[in-house]
C-alpha positions as CSV (number, residue, x, y, z in Angstrom):
1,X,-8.5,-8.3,1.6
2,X,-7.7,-10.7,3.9
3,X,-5.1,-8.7,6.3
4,X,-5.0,-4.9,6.1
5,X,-2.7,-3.0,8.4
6,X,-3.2,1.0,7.8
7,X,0.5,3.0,7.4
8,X,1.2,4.2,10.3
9,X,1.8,8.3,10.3
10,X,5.2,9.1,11.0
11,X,5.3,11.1,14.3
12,X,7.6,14.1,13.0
13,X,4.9,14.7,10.8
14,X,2.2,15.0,12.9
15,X,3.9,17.4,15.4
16,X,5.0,19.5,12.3
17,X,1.1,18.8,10.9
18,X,2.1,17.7,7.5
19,X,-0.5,15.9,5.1
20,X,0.0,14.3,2.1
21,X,-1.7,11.7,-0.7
22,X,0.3,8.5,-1.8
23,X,-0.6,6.2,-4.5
24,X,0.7,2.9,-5.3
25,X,0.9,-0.1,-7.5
26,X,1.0,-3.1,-6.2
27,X,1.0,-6.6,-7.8
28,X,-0.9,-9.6,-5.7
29,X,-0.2,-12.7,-6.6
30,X,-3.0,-15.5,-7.8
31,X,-2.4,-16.9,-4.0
32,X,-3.1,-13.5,-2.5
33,X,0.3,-12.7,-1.6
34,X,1.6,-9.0,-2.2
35,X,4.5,-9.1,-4.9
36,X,7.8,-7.4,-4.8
37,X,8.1,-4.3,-6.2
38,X,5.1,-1.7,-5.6
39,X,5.7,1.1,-7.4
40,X,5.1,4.5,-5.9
41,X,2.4,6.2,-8.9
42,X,1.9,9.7,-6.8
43,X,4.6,10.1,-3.8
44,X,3.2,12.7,-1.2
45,X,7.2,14.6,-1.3
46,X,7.9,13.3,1.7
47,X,9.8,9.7,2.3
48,X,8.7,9.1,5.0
49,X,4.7,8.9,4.2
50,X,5.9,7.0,1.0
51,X,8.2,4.5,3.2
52,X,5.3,4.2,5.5
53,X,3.0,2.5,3.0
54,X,5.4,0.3,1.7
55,X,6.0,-1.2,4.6
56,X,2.3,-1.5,5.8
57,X,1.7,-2.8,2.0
58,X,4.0,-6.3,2.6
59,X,1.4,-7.5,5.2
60,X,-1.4,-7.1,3.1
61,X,-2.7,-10.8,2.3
62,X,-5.3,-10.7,-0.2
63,X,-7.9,-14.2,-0.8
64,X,-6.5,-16.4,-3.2
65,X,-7.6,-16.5,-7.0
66,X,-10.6,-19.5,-7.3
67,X,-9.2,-22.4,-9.0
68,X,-11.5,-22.2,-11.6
69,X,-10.0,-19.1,-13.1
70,X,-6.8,-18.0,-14.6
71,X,-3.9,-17.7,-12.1
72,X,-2.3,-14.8,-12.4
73,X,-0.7,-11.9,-11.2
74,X,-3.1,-9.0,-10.9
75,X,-2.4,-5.4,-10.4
76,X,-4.0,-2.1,-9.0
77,X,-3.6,0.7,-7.5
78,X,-4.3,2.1,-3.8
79,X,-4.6,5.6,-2.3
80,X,-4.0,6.7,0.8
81,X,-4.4,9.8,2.5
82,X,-1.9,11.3,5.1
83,X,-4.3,14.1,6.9
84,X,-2.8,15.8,10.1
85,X,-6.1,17.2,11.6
């Protein structure tokens, strides 16, 4: 990963001290770049955690694929944990 910028916890959930998981699919493209459409795998219940890691997720820049293999679109999926502590 190349750029990573962490969701950022929404503030009404804090004060109220809610938690929650979100997972995601995400599709990178073979230059790195993060493709439309993630797809939410696990949504923590509340929007505003899920929104939060889209967003975060279209900054993500990933090193490109080497020329020397196949270029193409590879997928996976990311976790990340909402904990109010």
């Amino acid at each position: 990963i190349l750029n990573k910028i962490l969701p950022k916890y929404p503030s009404w959930c804090l004060r109220q001290g809610i938690s929650g998981v979100v997972k995601i699919r995400i599709w990178v493209e073979a230059s790195g770049s993060i493709r439309e459409g993630t797809l939410i795998e696990l949504s923590s219940g509340y929007p505003d955690l899920d929104q939060s890691v889209i967003n975060a997720l279209k900054s993500w820049k990933f090193a490109p694929l080497p020329s020397n293999v196949v270029q193409e679109s590879q997928w996976g999926i990311i976790t990340f944990r909402f904990v109010c502590g």
